[in-house]
PyMOL CGO cylinders between C-alpha atoms (Angstrom):
from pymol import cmd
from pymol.cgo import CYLINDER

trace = [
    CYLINDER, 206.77, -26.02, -84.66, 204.70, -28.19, -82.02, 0.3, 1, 1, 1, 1, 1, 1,
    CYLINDER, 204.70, -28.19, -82.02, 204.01, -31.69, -82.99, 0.3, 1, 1, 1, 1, 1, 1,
    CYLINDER, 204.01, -31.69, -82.99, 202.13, -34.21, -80.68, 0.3, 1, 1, 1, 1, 1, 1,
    CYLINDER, 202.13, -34.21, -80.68, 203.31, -37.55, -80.25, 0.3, 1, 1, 1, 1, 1, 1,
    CYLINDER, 203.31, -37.55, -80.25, 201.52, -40.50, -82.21, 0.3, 1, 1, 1, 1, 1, 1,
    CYLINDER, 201.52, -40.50, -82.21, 202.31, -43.82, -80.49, 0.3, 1, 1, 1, 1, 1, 1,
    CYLINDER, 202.31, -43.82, -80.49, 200.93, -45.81, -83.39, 0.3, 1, 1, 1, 1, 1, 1,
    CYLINDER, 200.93, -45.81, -83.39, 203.84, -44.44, -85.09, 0.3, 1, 1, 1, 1, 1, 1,
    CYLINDER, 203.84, -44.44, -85.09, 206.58, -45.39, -81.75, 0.3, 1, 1, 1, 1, 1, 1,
    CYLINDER, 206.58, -45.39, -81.75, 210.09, -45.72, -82.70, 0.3, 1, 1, 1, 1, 1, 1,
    CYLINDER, 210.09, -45.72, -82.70, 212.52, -48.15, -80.73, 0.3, 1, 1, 1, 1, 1, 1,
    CYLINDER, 212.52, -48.15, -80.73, 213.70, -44.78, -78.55, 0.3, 1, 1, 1, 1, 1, 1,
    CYLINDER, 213.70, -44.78, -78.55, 210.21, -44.43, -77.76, 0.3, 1, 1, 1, 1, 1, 1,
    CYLINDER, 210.21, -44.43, -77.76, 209.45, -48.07, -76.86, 0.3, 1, 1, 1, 1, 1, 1,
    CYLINDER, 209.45, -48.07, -76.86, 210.65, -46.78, -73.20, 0.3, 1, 1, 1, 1, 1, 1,
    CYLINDER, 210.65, -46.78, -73.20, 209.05, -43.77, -72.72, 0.3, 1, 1, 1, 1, 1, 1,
    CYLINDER, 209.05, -43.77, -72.72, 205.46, -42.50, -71.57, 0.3, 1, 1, 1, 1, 1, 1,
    CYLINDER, 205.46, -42.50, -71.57, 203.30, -40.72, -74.24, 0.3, 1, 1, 1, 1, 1, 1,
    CYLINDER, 203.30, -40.72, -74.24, 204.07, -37.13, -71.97, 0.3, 1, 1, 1, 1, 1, 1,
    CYLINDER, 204.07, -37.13, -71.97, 207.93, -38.29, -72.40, 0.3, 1, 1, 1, 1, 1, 1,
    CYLINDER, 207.93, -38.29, -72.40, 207.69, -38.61, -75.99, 0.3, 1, 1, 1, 1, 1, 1,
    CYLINDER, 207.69, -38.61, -75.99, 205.91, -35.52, -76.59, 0.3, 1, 1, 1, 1, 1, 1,
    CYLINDER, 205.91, -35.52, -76.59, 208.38, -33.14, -74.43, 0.3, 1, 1, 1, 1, 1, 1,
    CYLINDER, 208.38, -33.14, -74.43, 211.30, -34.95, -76.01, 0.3, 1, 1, 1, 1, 1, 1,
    CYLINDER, 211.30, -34.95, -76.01, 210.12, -33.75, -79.39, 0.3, 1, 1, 1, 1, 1, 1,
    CYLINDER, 210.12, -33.75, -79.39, 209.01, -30.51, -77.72, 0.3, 1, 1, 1, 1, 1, 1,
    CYLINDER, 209.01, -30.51, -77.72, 212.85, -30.35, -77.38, 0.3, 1, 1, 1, 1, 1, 1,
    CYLINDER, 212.85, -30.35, -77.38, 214.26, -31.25, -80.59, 0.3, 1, 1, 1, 1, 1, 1,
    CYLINDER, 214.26, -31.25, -80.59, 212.13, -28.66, -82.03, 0.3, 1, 1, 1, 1, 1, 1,
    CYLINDER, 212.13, -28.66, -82.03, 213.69, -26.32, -79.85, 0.3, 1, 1, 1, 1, 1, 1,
    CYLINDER, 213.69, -26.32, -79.85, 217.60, -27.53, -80.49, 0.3, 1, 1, 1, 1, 1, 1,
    CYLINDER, 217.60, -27.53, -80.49, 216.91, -27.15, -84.15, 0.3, 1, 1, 1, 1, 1, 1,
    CYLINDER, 216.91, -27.15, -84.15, 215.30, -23.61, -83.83, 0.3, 1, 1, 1, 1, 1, 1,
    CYLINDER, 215.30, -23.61, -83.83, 218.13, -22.80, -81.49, 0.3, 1, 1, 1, 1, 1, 1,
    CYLINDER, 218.13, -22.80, -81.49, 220.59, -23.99, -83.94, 0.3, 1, 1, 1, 1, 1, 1,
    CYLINDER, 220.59, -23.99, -83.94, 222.38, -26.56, -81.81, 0.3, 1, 1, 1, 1, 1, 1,
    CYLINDER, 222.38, -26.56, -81.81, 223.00, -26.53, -77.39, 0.3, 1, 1, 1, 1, 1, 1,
    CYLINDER, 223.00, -26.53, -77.39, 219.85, -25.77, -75.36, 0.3, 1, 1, 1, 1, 1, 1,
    CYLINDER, 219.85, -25.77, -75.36, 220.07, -23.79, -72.35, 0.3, 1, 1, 1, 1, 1, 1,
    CYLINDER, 220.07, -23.79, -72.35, 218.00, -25.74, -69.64, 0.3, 1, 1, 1, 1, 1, 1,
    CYLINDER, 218.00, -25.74, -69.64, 216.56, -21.98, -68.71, 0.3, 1, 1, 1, 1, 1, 1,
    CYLINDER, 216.56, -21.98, -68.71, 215.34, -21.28, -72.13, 0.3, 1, 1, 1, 1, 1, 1,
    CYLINDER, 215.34, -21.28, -72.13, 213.60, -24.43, -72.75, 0.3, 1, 1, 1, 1, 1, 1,
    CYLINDER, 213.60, -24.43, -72.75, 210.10, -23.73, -73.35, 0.3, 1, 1, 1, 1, 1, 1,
    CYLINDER, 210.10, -23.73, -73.35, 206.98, -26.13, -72.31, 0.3, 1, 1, 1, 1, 1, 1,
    CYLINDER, 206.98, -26.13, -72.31, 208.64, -28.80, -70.46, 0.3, 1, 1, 1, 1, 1, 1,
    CYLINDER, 208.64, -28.80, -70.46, 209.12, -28.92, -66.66, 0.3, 1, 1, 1, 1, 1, 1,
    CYLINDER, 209.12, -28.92, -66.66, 212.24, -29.73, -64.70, 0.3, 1, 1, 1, 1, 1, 1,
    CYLINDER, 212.24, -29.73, -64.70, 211.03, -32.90, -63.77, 0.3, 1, 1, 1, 1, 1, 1,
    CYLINDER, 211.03, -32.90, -63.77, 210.48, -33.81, -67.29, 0.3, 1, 1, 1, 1, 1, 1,
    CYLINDER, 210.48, -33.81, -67.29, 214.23, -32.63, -68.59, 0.3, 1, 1, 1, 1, 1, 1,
    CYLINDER, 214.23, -32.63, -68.59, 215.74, -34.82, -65.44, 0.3, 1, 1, 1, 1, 1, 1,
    CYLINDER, 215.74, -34.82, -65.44, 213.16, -37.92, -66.58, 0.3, 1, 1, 1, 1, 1, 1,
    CYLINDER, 213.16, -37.92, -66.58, 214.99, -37.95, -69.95, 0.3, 1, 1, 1, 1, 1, 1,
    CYLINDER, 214.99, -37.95, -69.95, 217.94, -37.54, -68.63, 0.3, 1, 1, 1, 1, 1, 1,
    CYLINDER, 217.94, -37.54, -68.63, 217.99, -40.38, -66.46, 0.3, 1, 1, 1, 1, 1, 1,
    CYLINDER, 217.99, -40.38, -66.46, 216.20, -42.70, -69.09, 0.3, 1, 1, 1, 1, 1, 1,
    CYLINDER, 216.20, -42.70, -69.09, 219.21, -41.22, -71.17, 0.3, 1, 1, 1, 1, 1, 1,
    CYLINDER, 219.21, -41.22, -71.17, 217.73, -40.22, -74.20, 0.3, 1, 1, 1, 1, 1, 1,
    CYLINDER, 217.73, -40.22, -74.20, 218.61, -36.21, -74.01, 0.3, 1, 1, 1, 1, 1, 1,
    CYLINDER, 218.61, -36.21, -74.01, 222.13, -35.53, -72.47, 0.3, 1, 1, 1, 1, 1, 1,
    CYLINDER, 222.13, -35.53, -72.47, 222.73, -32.78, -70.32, 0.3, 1, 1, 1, 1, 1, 1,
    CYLINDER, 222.73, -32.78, -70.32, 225.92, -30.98, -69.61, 0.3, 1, 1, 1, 1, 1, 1,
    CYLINDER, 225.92, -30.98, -69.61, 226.86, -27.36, -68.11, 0.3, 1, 1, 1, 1, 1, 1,
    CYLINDER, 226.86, -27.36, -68.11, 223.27, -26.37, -67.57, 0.3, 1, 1, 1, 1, 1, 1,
    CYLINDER, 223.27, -26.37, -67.57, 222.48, -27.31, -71.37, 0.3, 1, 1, 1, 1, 1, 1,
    CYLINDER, 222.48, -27.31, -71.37, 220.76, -30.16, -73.54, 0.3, 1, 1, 1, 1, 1, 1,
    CYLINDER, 220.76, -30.16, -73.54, 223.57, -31.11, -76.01, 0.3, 1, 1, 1, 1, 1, 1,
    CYLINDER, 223.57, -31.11, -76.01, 221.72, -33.95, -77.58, 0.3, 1, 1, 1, 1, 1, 1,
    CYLINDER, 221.72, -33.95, -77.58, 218.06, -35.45, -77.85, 0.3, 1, 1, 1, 1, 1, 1,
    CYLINDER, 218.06, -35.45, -77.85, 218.20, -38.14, -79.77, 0.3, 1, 1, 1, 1, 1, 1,
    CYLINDER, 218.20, -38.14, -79.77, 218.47, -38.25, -82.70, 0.3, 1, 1, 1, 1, 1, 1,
    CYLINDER, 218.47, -38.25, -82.70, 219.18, -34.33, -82.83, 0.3, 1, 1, 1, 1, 1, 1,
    CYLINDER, 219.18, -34.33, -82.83, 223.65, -33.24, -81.93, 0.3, 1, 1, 1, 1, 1, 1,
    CYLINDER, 223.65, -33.24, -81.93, 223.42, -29.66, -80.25, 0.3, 1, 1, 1, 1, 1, 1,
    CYLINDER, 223.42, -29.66, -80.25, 227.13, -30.19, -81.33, 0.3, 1, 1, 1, 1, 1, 1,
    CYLINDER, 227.13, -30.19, -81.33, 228.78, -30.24, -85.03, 0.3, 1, 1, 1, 1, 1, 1,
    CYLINDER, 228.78, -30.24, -85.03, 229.18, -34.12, -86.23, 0.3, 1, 1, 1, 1, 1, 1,
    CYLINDER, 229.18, -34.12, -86.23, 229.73, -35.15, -89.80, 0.3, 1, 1, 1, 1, 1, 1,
    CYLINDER, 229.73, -35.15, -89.80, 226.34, -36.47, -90.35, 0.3, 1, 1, 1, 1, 1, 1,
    CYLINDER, 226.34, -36.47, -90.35, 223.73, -32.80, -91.40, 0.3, 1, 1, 1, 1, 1, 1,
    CYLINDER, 223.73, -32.80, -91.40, 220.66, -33.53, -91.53, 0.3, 1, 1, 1, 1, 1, 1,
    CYLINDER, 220.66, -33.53, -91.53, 218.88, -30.78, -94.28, 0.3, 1, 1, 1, 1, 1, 1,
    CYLINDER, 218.88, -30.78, -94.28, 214.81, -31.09, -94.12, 0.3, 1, 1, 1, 1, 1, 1,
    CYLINDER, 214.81, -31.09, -94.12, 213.56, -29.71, -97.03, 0.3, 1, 1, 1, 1, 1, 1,
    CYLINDER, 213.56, -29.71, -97.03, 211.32, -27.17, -95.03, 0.3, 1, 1, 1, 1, 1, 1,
    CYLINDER, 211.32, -27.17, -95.03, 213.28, -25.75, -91.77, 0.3, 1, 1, 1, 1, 1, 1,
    CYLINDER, 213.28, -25.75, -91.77, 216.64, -25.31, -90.46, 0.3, 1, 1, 1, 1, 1, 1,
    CYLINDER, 216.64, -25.31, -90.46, 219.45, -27.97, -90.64, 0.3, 1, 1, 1, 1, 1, 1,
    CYLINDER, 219.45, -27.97, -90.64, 220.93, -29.84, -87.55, 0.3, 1, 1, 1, 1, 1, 1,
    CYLINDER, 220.93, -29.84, -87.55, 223.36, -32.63, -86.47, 0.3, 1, 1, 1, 1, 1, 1,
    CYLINDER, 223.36, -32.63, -86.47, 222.41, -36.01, -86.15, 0.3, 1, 1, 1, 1, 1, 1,
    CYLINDER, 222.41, -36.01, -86.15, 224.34, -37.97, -83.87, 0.3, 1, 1, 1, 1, 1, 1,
    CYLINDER, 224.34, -37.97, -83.87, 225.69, -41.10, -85.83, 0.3, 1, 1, 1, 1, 1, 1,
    CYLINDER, 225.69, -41.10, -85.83, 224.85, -42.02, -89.30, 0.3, 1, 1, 1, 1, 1, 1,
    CYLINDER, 224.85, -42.02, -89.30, 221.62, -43.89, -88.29, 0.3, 1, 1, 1, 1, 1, 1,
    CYLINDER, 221.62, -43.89, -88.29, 220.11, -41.50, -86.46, 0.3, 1, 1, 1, 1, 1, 1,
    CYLINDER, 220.11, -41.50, -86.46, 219.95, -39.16, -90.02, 0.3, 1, 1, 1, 1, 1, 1,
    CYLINDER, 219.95, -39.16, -90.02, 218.64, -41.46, -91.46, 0.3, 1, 1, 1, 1, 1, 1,
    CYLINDER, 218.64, -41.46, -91.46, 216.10, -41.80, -88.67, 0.3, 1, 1, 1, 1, 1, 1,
    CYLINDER, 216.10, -41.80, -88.67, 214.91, -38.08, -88.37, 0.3, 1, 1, 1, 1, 1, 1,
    CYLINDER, 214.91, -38.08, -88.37, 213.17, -38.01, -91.61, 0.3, 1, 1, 1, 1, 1, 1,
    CYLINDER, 213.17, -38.01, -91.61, 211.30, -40.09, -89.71, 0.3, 1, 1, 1, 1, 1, 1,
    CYLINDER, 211.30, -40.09, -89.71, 211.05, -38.45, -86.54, 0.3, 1, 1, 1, 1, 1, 1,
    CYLINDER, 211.05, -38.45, -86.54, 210.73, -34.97, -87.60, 0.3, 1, 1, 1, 1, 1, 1,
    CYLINDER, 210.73, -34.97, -87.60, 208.00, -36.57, -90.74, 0.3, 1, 1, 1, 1, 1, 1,
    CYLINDER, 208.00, -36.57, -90.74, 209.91, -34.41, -93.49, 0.3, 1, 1, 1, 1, 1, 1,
    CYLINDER, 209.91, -34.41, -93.49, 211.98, -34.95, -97.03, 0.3, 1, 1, 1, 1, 1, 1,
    CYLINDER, 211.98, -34.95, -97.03, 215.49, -34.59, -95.62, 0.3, 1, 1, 1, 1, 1, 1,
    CYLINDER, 215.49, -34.59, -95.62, 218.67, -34.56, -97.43, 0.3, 1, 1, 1, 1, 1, 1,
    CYLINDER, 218.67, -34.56, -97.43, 221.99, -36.14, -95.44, 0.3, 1, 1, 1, 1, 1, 1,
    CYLINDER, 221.99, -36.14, -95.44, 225.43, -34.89, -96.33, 0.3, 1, 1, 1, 1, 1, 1,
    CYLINDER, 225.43, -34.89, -96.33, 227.79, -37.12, -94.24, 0.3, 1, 1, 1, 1, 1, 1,
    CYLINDER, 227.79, -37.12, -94.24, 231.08, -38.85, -94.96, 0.3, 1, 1, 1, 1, 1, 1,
    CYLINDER, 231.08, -38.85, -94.96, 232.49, -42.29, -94.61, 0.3, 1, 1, 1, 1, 1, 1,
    CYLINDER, 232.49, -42.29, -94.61, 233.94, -43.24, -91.32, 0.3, 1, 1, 1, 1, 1, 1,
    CYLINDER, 233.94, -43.24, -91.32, 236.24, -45.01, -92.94, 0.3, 1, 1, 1, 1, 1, 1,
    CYLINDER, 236.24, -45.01, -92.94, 237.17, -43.84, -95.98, 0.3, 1, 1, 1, 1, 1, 1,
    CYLINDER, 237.17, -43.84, -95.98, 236.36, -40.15, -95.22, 0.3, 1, 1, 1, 1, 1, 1,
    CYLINDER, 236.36, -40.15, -95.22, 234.78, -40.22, -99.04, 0.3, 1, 1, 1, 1, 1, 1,
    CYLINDER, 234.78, -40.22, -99.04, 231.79, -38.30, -98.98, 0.3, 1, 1, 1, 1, 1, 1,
    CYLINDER, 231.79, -38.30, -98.98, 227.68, -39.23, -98.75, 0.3, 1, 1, 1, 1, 1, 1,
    CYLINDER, 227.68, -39.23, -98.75, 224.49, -37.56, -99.95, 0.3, 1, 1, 1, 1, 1, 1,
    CYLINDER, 224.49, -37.56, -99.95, 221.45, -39.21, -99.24, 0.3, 1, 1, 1, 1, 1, 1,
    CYLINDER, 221.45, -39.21, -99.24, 217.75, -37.72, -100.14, 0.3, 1, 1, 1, 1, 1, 1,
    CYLINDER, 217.75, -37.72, -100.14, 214.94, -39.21, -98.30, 0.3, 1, 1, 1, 1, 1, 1,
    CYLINDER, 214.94, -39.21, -98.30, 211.43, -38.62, -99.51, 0.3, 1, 1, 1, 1, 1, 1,
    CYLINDER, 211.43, -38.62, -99.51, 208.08, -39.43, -98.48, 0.3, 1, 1, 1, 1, 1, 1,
    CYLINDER, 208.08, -39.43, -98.48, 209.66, -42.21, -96.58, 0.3, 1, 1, 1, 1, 1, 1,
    CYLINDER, 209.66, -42.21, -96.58, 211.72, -43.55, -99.10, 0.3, 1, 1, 1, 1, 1, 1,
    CYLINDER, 211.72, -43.55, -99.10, 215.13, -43.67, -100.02, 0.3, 1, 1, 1, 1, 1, 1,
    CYLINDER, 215.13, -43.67, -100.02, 215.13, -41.56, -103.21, 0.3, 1, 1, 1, 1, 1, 1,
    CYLINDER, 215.13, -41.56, -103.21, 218.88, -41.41, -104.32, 0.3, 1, 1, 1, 1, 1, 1,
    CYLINDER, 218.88, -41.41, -104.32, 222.26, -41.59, -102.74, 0.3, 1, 1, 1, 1, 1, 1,
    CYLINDER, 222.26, -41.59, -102.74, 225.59, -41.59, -103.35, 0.3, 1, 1, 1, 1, 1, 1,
    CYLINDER, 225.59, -41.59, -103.35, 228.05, -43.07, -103.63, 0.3, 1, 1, 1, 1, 1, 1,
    CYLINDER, 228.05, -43.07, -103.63, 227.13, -46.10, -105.19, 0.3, 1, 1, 1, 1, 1, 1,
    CYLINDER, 227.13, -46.10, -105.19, 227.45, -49.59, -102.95, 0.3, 1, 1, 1, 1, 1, 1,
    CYLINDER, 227.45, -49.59, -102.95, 226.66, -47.26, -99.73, 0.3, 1, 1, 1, 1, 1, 1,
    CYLINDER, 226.66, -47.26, -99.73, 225.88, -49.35, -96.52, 0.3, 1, 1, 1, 1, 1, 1,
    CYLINDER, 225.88, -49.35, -96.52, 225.23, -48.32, -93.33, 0.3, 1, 1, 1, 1, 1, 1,
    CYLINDER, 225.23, -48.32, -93.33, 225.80, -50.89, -90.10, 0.3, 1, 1, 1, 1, 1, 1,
    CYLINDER, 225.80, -50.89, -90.10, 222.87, -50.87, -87.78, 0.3, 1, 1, 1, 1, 1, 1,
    CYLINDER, 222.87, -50.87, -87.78, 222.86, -52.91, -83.92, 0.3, 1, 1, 1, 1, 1, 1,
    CYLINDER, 222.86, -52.91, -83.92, 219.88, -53.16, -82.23, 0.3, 1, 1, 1, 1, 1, 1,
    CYLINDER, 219.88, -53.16, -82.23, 220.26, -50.78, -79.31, 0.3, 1, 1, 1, 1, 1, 1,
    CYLINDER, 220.26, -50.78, -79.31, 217.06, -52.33, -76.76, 0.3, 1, 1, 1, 1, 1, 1,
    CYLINDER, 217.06, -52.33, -76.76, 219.57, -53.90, -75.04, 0.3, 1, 1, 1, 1, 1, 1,
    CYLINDER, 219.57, -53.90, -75.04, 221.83, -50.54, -74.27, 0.3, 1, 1, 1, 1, 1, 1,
    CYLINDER, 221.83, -50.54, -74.27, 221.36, -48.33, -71.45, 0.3, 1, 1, 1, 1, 1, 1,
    CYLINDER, 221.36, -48.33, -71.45, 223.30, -44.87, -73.15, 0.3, 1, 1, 1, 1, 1, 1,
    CYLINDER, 223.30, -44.87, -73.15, 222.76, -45.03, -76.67, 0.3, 1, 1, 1, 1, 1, 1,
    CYLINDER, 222.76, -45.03, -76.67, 225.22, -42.36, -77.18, 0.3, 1, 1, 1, 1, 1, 1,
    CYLINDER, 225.22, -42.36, -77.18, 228.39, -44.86, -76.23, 0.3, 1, 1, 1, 1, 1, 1,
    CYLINDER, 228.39, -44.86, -76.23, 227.35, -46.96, -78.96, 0.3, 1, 1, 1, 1, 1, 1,
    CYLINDER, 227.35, -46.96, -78.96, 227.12, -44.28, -81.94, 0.3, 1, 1, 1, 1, 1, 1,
]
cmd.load_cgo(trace, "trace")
């Protein structure tokens, strides 16, 4: 699935990169969720080298061994926080925010099965047209920092 970038519709992570960034980092999301997790830099399709090393250094993809392991807010590796959209294939969100941020980025219904970090009890969020529809369990909070500030996003997670 291609999707175009719509900067009337920018996200924070997106607040520092060009409209061409933006639209190859969610050229490669797409691809890490088709793929089913790690993207082999030689398999990527539709973005250049230059592009994979521009989002590297601005640090919003990791690479490692010749392969993308995340692009925010998409885990190429297993975490406890699945992220379920309603149409296509489930992934790994990097921390508990960033689920709850790809309904958003991917513009789909998403369920979230995660557990507590500390408790280890577990979490089931639906997200719908935008909106939180239900959760569990009840009195669920999640702890947000603003992240502008933060050169590697993936230390603070």
């Amino acid at each position: 699935m291609k999707r175009k970038f719509d900067a009337e519709n920018a996200l924070n992570i997106e607040e520092k990169l060009s409209c061409e960034e933006c639209s190859a980092r969610l050229a490669i999301i797409d691809q890490m969720i088709d793929n089913g997790g790690v993207l082999d830099l030689d398999k990527i399709e539709g973005v250049s080298e230059k592009m994979v090393k521009s989002l590297s250094d601005k640090k919003v993809i990791a690479v490692s061994d010749g392969n993308i392991v995340y692009a925010y807010p998409v885990s190429g590796l297993k975490t406890m926080h699945c992220v379920k959209p309603l149409s296509g294939d489930s992934f790994y969100a990097m921390c508990a925010v960033d689920s709850l941020g790809a309904a958003f980025t991917l513009g789909k219904d998403v369920t979230i099965d995660s557990m507590c970090a500390v408790c280890g009890e577990p979490i089931h969020i639906e997200i719908r047209e935008g909106k939180l529809k239900s959760y569990s369990p009840e009195g669920l909070c999640v702890t947000h920092m603003d992240l502008r500030s933060s050169s590697d996003w993936a230390l603070t997670c």
